[in-house]
C-alpha positions as CSV (number, residue, x, y, z in Angstrom):
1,X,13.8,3.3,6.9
2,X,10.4,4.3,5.2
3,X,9.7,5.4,1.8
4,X,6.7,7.3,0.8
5,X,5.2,7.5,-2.8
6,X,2.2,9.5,-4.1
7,X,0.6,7.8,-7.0
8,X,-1.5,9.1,-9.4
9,X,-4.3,6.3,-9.7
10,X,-7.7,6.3,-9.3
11,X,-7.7,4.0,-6.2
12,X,-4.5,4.7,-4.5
13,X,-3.3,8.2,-3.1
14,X,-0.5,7.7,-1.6
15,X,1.9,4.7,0.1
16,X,4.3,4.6,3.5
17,X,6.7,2.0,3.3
18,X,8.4,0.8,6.6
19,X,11.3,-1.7,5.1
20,X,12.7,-2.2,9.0
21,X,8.7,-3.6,10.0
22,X,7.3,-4.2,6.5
23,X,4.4,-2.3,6.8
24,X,2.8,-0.7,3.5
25,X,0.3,2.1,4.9
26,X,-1.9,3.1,2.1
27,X,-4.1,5.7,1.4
28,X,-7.3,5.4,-0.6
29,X,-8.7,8.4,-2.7
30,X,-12.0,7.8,-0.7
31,X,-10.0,8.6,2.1
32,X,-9.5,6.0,4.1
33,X,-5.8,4.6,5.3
34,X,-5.0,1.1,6.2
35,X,-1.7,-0.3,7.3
36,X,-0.6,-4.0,6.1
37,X,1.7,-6.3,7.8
38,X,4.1,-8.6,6.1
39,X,4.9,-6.5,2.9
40,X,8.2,-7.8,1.4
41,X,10.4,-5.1,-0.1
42,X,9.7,-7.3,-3.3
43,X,6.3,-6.8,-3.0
44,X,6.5,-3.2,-2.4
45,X,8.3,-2.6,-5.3
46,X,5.7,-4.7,-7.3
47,X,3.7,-2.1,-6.7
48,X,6.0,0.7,-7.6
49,X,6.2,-0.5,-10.8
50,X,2.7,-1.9,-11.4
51,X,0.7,-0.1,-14.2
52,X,-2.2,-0.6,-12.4
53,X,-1.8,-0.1,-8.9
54,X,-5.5,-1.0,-7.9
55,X,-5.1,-4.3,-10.0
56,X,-1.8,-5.1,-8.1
57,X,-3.3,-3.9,-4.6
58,X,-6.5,-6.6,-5.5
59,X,-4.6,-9.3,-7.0
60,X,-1.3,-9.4,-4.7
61,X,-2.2,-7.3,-1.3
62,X,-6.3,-7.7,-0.4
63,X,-7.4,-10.5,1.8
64,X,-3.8,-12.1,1.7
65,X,-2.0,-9.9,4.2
66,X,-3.0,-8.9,7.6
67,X,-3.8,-5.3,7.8
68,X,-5.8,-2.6,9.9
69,X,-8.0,0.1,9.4
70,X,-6.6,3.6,10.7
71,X,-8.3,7.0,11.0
72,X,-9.9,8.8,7.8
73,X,-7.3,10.8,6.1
């Protein structure tokens, strides 16, 4: 099942959540996409919740998860 989410902060556009794979594709307001391997339902909904999601994406999600870059959105 996935979930997707627009946010309206000034890092994040928008989040693809795959609870079946736990992948979290995100999409950056500079327009690029990256998918990320390993996201716990937990963790997604960390984020969800998050006041900040561009703190919670650099304190809980960069350089701790294994992720790749897709194609500019």
């Amino acid at each position: 099942m996935s979930t997707s989410i627009d946010f309206s902060s000034t890092t994040l556009a928008n989040a693809l959540y795959d609870s079946s794979h736990q992948e979290l594709e995100l999409d950056f307001r500079d327009g690029s996409r990256y998918v990320y391997s390993g996201v716990s339902p937990d963790l997604f909904q960390g984020l969800l919740v998050a006041p900040s999601k561009g703190r919670f994406f650099n304190e809980r999600l960069r350089g701790r998860l294994p992720f790749r870059r897709l194609h500019e959105t």
